[in-house]
C-alpha positions in Angstrom: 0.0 0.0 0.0 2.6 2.2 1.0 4.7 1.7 -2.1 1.2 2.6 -4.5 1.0 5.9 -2.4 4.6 6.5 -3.2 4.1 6.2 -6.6 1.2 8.2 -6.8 2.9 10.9 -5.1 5.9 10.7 -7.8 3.8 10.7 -10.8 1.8 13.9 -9.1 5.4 15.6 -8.5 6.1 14.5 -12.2 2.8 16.0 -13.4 3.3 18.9 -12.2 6.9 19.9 -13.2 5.7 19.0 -16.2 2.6 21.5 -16.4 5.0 24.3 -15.0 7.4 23.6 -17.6 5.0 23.9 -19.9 3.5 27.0 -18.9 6.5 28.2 -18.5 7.0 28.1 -22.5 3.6 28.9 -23.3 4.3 31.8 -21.5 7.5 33.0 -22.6 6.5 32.0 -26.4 3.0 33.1 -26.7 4.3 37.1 -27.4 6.5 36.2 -30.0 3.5 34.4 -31.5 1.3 36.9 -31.7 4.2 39.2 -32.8 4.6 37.4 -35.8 0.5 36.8 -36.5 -0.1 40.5 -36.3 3.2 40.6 -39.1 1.3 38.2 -40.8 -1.7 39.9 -41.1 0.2 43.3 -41.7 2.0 41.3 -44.9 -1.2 39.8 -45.6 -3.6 43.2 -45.6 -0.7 45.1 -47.9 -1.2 42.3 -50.6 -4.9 41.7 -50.3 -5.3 45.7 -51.4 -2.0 46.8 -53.6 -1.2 50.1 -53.6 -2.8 51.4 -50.3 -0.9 52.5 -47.4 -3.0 53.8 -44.6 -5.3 50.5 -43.0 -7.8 51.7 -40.3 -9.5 48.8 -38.6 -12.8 49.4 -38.1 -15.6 46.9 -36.3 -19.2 46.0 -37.6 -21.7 44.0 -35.5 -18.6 42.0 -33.7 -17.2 41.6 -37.2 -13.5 43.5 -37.9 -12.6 44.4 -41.0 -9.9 46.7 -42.4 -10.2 49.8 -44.5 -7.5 50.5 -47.1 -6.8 53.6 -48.1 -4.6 55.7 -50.3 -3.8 59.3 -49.1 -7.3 60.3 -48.1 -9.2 58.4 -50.2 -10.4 54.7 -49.5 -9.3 52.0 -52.1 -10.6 49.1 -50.6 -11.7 46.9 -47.7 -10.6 43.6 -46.3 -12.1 41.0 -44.0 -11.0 37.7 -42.7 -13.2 34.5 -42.0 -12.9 30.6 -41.1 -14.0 28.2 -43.8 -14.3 24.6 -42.8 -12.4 22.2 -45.0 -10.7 18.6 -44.9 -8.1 19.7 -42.2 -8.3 19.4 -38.4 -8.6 23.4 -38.3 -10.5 25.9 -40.4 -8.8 28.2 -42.9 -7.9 31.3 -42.2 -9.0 33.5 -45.4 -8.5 37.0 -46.1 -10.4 38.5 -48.8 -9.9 42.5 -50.4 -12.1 44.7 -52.6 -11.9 47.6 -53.9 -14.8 50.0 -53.8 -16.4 48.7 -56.5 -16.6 45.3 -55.0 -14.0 44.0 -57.0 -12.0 40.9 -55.7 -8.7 42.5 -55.8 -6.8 39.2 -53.8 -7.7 36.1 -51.6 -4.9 34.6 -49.4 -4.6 32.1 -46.8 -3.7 32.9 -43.8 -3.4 29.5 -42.0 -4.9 25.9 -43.2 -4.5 22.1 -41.8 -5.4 20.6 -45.2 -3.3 17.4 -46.3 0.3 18.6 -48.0 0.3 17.9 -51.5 -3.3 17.6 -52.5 -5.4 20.0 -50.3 -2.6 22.7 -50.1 -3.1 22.9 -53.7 -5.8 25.2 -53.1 -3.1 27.8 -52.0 -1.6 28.3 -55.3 -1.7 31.4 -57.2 -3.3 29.5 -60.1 -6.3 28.7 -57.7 -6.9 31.8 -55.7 -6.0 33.6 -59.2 -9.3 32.5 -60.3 -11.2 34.5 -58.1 -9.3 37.5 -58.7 -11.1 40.5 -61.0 -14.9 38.6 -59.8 -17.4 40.9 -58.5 -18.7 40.4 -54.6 -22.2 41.2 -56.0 -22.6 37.8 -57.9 -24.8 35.4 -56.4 -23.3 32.3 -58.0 -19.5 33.2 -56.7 -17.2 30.4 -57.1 -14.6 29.1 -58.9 -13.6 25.2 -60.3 -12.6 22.7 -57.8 -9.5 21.0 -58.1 -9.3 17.7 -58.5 -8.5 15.5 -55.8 -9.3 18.9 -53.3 -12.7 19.0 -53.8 -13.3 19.9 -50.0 -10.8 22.2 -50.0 -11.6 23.9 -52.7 -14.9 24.2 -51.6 -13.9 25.5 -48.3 -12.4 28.0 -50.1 -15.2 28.5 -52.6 -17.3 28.9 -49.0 -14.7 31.2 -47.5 -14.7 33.4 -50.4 -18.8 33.9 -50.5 -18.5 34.4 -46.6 -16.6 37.2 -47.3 -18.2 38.8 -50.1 -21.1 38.3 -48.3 -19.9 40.3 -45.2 -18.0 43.0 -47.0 -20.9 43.8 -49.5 -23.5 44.7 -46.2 -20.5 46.1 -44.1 -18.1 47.9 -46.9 -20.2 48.7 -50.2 -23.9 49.9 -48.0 -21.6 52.1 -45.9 -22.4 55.6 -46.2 -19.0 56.8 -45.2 
């Protein structure tokens, strides 16, 4: 008995070294994380919208979204959402307009789809396609690829979320 209590308390102590240790990393890692998402989604906003500089974020009905602008004139608008596909995490997608509601880019932020077949959807020759495509068309969504079909369609359902959001958020607004 005495020698199942002993072990008991050793695998306890064991435990929880190991959840200091670990907290210990999460800790000292989780700034330079976030450092280098917000980076990300710096890079990712100047490509989504060429050519503007100034990018105000701006918040509608819990929804963020960021305004690009050019001087003092607005170019564009981007917005990020989740799209389920085959992975075991959603896609990040990030989706710019300009102010005519023109797809201007679509990039990934982040996926979990399988290397080699579902990653396929993050070429330039798939995203590409949606590029120049107007957010006011009901039907928006490009070819699937073959072998990725529920990527591609996550993307395809991404890219409508999107459009969706930024045609009542951006294009309505008065200002």
């Amino acid at each position: 008995m005495r020698e199942i209590i002993r072990l008991g308390l050793m695998l306890a102590l064991i435990c929880g070294v190991s959840a200091a240790g670990l907290t210990a990393v999460y800790s000292t890692t989780l700034p330079l994380i976030e450092e280098q998402r917000a980076a990300k989604l710096q890079e990712s906003l100047e490509l989504c919208v060429p050519g503007s500089e100034v990018c105000s974020e701006i918040e509608v009905d819990g929804r963020v979204h960021w305004v690009l602008r050019d001087d003092d004139s607005i170019v564009g608008a981007s917005t990020l959402v989740e799209a389920d596909g085959y992975g075991t995490r959603p896609m990040e997608i990030m989706l710019g307009v300009n102010t005519q509601g023109e797809i201007l880019n679509v990039i990934i932020l982040s996926m979990s789809e399988t290397v080699g077949i579902g990653t396929q959807v993050k070429s330039d020759d798939f995203l590409g396609r949606f590029i120049g495509k107007s957010i006011e068309e009901d039907a928006l969504e490009v070819d699937a690829i073959t072998g990725a079909t529920i990527s591609s369609d996550a993307v395809n359902d991404g890219v409508r979320k999107a459009a969706e959001i930024l045609r009542s958020d951006f294009l309505t607004r008065p200002d």
